[in-house]
N, C-alpha and C positions, 0 to 999 in steps of 0.2 A: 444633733451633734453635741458630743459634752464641753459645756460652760453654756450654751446656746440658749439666750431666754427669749421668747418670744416676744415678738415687739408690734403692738398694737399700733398701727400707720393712723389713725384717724386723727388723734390727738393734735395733728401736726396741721391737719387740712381742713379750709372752712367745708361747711354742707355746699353743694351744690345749689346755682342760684342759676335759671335763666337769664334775663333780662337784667339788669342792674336800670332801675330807674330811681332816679336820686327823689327823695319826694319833691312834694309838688310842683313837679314838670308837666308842662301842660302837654298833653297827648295828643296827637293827630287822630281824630273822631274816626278816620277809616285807617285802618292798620294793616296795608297791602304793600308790598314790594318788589322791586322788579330789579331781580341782577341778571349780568352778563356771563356768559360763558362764552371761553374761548373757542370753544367748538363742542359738536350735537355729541352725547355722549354715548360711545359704544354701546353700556348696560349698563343697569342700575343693581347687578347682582355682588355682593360685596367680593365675594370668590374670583370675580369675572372683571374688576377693575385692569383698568389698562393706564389712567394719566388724573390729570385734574379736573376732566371736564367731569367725569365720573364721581370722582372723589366728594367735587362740592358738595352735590344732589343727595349723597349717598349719607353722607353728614347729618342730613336734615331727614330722613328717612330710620334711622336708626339710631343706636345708642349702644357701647361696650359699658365694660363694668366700670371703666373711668373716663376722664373725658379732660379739657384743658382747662383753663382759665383764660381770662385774655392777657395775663402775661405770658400764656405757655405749659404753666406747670399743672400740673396731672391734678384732678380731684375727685370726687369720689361723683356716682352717674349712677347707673342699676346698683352695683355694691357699693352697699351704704357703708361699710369700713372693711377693713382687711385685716388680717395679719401675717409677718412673715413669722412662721413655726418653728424654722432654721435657714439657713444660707438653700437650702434646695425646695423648702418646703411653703407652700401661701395656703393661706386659708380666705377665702373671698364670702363675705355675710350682703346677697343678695336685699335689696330691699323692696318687702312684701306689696307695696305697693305701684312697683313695676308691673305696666302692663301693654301688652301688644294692644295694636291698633283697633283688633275685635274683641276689647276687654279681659280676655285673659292672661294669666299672669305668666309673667315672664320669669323663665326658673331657669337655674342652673341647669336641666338637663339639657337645653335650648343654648346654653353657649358650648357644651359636652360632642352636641349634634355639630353643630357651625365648624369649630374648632377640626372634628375629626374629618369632618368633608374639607377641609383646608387642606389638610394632609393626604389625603386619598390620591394616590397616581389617578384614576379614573379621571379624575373630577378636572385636573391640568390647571390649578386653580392658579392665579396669574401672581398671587402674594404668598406660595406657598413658603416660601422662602422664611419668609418671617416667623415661622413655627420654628425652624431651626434656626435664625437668629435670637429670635427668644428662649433657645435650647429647652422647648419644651421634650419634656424625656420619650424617649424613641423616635421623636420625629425623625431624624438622620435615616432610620431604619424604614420606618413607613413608609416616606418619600421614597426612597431605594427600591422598595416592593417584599423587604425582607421582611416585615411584619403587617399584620392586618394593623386598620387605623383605631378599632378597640382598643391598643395597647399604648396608647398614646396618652403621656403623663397627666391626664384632667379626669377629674371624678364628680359625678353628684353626689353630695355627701346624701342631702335632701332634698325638697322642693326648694329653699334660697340658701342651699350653703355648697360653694365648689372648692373643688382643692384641686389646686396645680403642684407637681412635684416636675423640678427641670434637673436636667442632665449638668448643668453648672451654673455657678451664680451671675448673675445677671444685673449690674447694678442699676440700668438703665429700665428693666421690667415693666415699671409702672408707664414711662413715657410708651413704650410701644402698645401697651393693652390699649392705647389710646385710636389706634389705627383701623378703618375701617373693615379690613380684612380678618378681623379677629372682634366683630359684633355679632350676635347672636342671632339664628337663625328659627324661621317659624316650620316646624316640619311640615305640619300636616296641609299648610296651602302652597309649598314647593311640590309636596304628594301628589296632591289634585292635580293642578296646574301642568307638572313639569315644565317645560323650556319656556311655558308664557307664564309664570307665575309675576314676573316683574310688571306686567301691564296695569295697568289704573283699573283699578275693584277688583284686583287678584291681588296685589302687592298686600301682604302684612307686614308690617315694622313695629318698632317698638320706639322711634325715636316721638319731635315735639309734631311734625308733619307725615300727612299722607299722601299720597300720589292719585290728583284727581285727574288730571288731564295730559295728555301727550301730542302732540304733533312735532311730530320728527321734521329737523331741521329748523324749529319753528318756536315753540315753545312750551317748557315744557312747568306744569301749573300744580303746588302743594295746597293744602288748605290744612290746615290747626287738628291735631290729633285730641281728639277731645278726653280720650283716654291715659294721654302721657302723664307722668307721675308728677312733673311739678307746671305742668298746666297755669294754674293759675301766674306763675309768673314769666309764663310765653307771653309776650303782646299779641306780635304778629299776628293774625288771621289768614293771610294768604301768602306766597311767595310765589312769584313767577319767574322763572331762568328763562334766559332769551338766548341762545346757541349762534355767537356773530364772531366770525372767523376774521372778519376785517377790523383793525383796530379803528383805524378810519370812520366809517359804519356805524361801530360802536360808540363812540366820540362825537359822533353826528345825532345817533337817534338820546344820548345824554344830555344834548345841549335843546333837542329838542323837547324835554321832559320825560321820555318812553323810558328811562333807566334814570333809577337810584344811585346805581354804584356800577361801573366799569370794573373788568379783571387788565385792563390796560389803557393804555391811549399812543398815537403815534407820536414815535420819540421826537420830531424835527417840530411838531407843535407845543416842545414843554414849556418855551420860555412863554410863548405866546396866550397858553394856556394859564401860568402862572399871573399873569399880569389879567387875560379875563375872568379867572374864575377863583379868585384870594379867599385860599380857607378850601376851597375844593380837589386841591391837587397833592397829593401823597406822593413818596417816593422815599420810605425808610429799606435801609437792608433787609432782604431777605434770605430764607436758608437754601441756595439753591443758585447754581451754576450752569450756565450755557456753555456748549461744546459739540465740537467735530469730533465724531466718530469715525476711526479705521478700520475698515474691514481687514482684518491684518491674515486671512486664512486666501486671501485672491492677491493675484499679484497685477499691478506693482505692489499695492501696500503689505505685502507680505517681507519688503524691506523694510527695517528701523532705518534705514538711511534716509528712505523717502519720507519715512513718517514726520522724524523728526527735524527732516528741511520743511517741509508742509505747516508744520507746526510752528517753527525760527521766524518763518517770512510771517505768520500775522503779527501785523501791530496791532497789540491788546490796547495799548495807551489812546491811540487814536481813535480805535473803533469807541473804545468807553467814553472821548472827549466830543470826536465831533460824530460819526458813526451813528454814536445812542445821546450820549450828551444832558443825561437826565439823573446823574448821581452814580452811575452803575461803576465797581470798580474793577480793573484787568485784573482777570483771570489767571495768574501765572501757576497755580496747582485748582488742584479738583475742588480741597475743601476751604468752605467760606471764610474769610475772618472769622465772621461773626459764630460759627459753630463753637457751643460749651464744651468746654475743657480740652481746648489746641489749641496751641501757641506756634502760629503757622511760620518754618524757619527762612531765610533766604535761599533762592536756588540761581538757578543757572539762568533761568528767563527772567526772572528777576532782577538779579545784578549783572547781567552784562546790556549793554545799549544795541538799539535798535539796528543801528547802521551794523556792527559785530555779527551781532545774532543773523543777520540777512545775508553778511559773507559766508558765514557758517552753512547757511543754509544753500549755499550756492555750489558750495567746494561740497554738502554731501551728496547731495543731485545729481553732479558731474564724477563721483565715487561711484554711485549707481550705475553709470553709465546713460545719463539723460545730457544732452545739451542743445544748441541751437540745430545740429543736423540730428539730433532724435529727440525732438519734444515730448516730454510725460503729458499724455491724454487721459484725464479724469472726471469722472461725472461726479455730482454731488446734490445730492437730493436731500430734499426740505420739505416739508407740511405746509401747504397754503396759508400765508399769511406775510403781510406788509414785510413785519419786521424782520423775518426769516428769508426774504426775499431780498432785503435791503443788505442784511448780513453776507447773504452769499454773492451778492457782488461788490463787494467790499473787498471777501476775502478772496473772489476767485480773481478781482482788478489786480492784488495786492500779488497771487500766483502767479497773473501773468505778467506782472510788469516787471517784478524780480528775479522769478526764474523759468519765464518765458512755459507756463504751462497753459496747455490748454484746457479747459471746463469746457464742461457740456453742465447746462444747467437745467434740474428736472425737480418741478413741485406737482404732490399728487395731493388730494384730500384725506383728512384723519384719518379714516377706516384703511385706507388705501398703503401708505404710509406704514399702517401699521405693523400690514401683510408683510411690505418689503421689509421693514424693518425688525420682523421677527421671523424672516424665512431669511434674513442674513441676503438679498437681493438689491445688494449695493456695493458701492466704493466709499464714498464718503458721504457721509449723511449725517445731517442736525439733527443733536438734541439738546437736551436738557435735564438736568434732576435736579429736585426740589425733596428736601430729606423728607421724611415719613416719622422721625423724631430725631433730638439735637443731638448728637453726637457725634465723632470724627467719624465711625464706623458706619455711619447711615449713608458715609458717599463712599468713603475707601472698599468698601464690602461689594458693590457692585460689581468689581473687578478683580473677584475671588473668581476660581475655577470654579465653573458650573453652574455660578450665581444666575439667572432667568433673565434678569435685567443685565448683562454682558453682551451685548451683542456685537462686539470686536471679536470675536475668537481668542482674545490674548487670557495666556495661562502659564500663572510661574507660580513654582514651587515654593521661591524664596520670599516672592509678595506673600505668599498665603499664609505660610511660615510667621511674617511678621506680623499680620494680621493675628495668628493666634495668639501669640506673647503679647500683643496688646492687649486682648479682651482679660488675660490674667494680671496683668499692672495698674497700677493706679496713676495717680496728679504727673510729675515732669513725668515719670520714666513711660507713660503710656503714651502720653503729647510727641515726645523724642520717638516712639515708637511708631505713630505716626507719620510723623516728620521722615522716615524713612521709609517707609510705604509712598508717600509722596515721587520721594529721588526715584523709588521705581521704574515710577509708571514717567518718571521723566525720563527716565533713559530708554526704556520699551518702547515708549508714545503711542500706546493704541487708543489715546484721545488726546485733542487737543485743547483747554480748557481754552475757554475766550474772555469772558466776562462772570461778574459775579450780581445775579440778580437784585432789583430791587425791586418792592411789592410796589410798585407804579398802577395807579388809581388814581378814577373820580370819585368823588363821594358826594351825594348833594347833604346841605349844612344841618336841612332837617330828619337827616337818619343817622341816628344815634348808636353807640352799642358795638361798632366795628372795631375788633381788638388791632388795631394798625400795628401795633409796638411789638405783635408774636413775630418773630421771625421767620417762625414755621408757615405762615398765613393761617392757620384755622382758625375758620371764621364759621360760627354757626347761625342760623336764623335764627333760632330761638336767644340770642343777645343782642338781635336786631329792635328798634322802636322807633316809630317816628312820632317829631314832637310839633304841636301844630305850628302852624306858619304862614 
């Protein structure tokens, strides 16, 4: 584009560093660790990702062309520097000493391959999305079925040089290449293999860990890539995930030494927990919100009336004070505080009181036509687990002692869960998102038409509309932009936001290396160490 001078990104970012170990810290002689997962993970194929149990694993198994820090911000990983060429144009300079798990080198045409099988209708890849959040150029098309996925804006220049060309500028770019959906792929042992290529001695990666062992349900066992490019400043040696769906459970087998670090603990032990384990217990903000989901395409909730009385009657204050009671703050929109570059305005749930809000929600009930001689009858389903259990009868106490509704209440396991939850085979049902990188648009985007991750059925013009003029605005007028995508989905309600996550963890004193302060959570093994003790 004319005036456009190419702007060499490296200048600005240290080199990539596994491990930060400050010198001489004494090192624990055996360098093995053992985290928790919240539950056994679906797969381990990046395509094929479904939540976080996936994500962690997936993390340590591989590597994109950039990667974070432990403050968050993007650094350089496989591409040792970048350039952008012009507002549509990047130029990514692989470095040569990238190499997959079986020694050979990891090349651009391996993120060419990945990338296009992302986009492939065939493939039904679970993060396709993010090719066209990234406006990598034709995806729109490809995803639609109008173009093959050859035609899809990435090129091997050569063996370490790629070039991305996108359909618009992108200023966020660097943060998403960071996402595991967009790491490179090994062809020739997905070849072989097909559908078992992910099992232990079939699995190639290119990340700091290989996948030596699996027992589903149970645990699941990395050992040290002896081939990874910056190797020498891995510590670690072995990593083990332990897939424990009860916070409880988890919190128990911590205290018993079998885990290093928890992904939770049960909220009604925090203060307790504070007072025994000083120095052990976390709980800074994190990027990512809990919420009830509307099936809004089944009725009843195919009323806004219903939705947004359903919604009125939780008390977000309570549940965040005594409910969880461990930092977490009321959810009165989707997106977090703490998300860069939103300045989150007041709303309706916000500025009116609880007692208000609960009339409100009573008088639109009885607008519906619900009251004490026609009770609204609703199921709501939740993913096995304390706290998702604890929630929903919180909230469904809260339905019926306000507006006299009935629950049925129904918990299935992960996989299970899933199904319902992606063949739309619910009324109300928990979740959660946790951004994928910081932005307003990493939550509000979810509840674009057509979005994968949508699973309300709800579809408006005028959301999607403002979502577009967002991605072209910059500082206030995109945040205001925002801010009005917010009012939306408040007046629609096909969610009801509750709380706003916090990264709530154990961590024992001698493992080192865990970025607490990312809001995102990523968290890699490879910046894990333990120091002796």
């Amino acid at each position: 584009m004319k005036g456009w001078l190419p702007l060499l990104l490296l200048c600005t970012l240290p080199l990539a560093k596994a491990a930060d170990v400050p010198t001489g810290t004494p090192l624990a002689a055996q360098q093995e660790v053992v985290r928790h997962l919240k539950d056994e993970p679906a797969t381990l194929d990046p395509l094929k990702l479904v939540g976080l149990p996936e994500i962690q694993v997936v993390r340590d198994l591989f590597e994109g062309l950039v990667t974070q820090n432990a403050a968050g911000e993007p650094e350089p990983a496989v591409a040792l520097r970048w350039q952008q060429d012009d507002p549509l144009h990047y130029t990514f300079f692989l470095r040569p000493e990238a190499r997959w798990s079986t020694g050979e080198p990891v090349t651009a045409q391996d993120f060419v391959y990945a990338w296009r099988r992302l986009v492939d209708p065939k493939e039904a890849a679970t993060f396709a999305w993010f090719a066209k959040l990234a406006a990598f150029a034709n995806a729109d098309a490809i995803l639609a079925g109008e173009l093959p996925p050859e035609q899809l804006g990435v090129s091997a220049v050569n063996e370490h040089t790629l070039r991305l060309t996108l359909a618009r500028p992108v200023p966020y770019l660097l943060n998403l290449l960071t996402h595991p959906s967009l790491f490179p792929l090994h062809r020739a042992s997905i070849t072989r293999h097909g559908n078992q290529w992910t099992q232990p001695g079939k699995l190639v990666g290119n990340g700091a860990f290989v996948l030596s062992n699996r027992v589903v349900n149970e645990r699941i066992e990395l050992s040290a890539n002896p081939h990874y490019w910056d190797r020498a400043h891995t510590v670690l040696t072995k990593v083990s995930f332990m897939p424990i769906n009860q916070e409880s459970a988890a919190t128990a087998r911590y205290l018993a030494g079998d885990l290093h670090i928890t992904e939770s603990f049960p909220k009604e032990q925090y203060g307790k927990l504070l007072r025994q384990l000083p120095g052990e217990v976390f709980t800074p903000p994190q990027l990512g919100t809990y919420y009830y989901a509307f099936n809004t395409k089944r009725a009843p909730l195919n009323d806004v009336r219903v939705r947004r009385a359903l919604s009125y009657a939780i008390d977000r204050q309570l549940i965040a004070d005594k409910v969880l009671g461990s930092g977490e703050r009321p959810a009165y929109r989707f997106t977090p505080d703490v998300t860069r570059g939103f300045v989150p305005a007041g709303n309706h749930l916000s500025e009116t009181a609880q007692a208000s809000l609960d009339a409100e929600a009573k008088a639109l009930l009885k607008e519906a036509g619900y009251g004490p001689e026609r009770p609204l009858t609703l199921s709501l389903l939740y993913n096995t687990a304390e706290v998702h259990k604890k929630m929903a009868l919180a909230v469904a106490s809260m339905w019926k002692q306000k507006l006299g509704v009935k629950v049925l209440l129904t918990n299935q396991e992960w996989k299970s869960y899933l199904d319902s939850r992606s063949s739309g085979d619910f009324e109300v049902i928990r979740s959660s998102w946790v951004a994928d990188y910081n932005d307003p648009s990493a939550f509000l985007g979810l509840w674009q038409s057509g979005h994968s991750g949508n699973m309300t059925g709800f579809s408006d013009a005028a959301y999607d509309a403002l979502l577009a003029r967002a991605e072209q605005s910059h500082g206030a007028a995109r945040s205001a932009l925002f801010n009005q995508a917010e009012e939306q989905l408040s007046e629609q309600m096909p969610i009801a936001p509750i709380y706003q996550y916090t990264n709530a963890r154990l961590i024992k004193p001698w493992l080192r290396g865990y970025p607490i302060d990312n809001p995102e959570d990523v968290a890699y093994s490879r910046q894990l160490y333990l120091v002796a003790h």
